[in-house]
C-alpha atoms as one frame of an Amber mdcrd trajectory, in Angstrom:
protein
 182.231 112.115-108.909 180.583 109.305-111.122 181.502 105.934-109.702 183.531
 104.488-112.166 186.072 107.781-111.278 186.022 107.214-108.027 187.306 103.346
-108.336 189.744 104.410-111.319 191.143 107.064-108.570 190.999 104.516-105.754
 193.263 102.002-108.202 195.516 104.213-108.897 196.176 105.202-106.042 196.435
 101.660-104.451 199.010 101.067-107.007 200.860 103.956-106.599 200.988 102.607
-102.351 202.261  99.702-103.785 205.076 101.579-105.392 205.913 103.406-102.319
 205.792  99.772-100.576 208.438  97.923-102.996 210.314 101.361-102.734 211.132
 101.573 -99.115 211.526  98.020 -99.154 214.807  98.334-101.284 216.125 100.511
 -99.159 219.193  99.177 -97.358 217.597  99.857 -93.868 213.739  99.761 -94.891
 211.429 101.322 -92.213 209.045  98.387 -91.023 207.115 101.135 -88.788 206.363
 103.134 -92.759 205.748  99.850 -94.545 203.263  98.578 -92.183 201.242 102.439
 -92.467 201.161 101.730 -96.104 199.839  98.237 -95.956 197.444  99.480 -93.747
 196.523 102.357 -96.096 196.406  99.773 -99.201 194.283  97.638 -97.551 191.609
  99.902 -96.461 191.879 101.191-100.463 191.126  97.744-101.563 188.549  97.300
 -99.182 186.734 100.425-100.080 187.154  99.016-104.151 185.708  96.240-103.666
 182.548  97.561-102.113 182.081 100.050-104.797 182.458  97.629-107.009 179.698
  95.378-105.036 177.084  98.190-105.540
């Protein structure tokens, strides 16, 4: 997968976590435990953009 994919997948996915995140959030009795998994998750996605973007 040419790198330019693989960061276009890795956005879109980040921003679809960050959908999920403002999702459960709004729920009347959000999960913290699921939240904090998807932070987690989102973070570790941004992480990995930004060092393909480095190279």
């Amino acid at each position: 997968m040419p790198m330019d994919k693989r960061i276009e997948t890795l956005k879109l996915r980040h921003a679809s976590l960050e959908d999920e995140i403002g999702g459960e959030e709004q729920r009347p009795n959000p999960d913290q435990f699921v939240i904090s998994e998807l932070k987690k998750e989102k973070l570790k996605l941004k992480d990995a953009i930004f060092t393909l973007e480095a190279t």
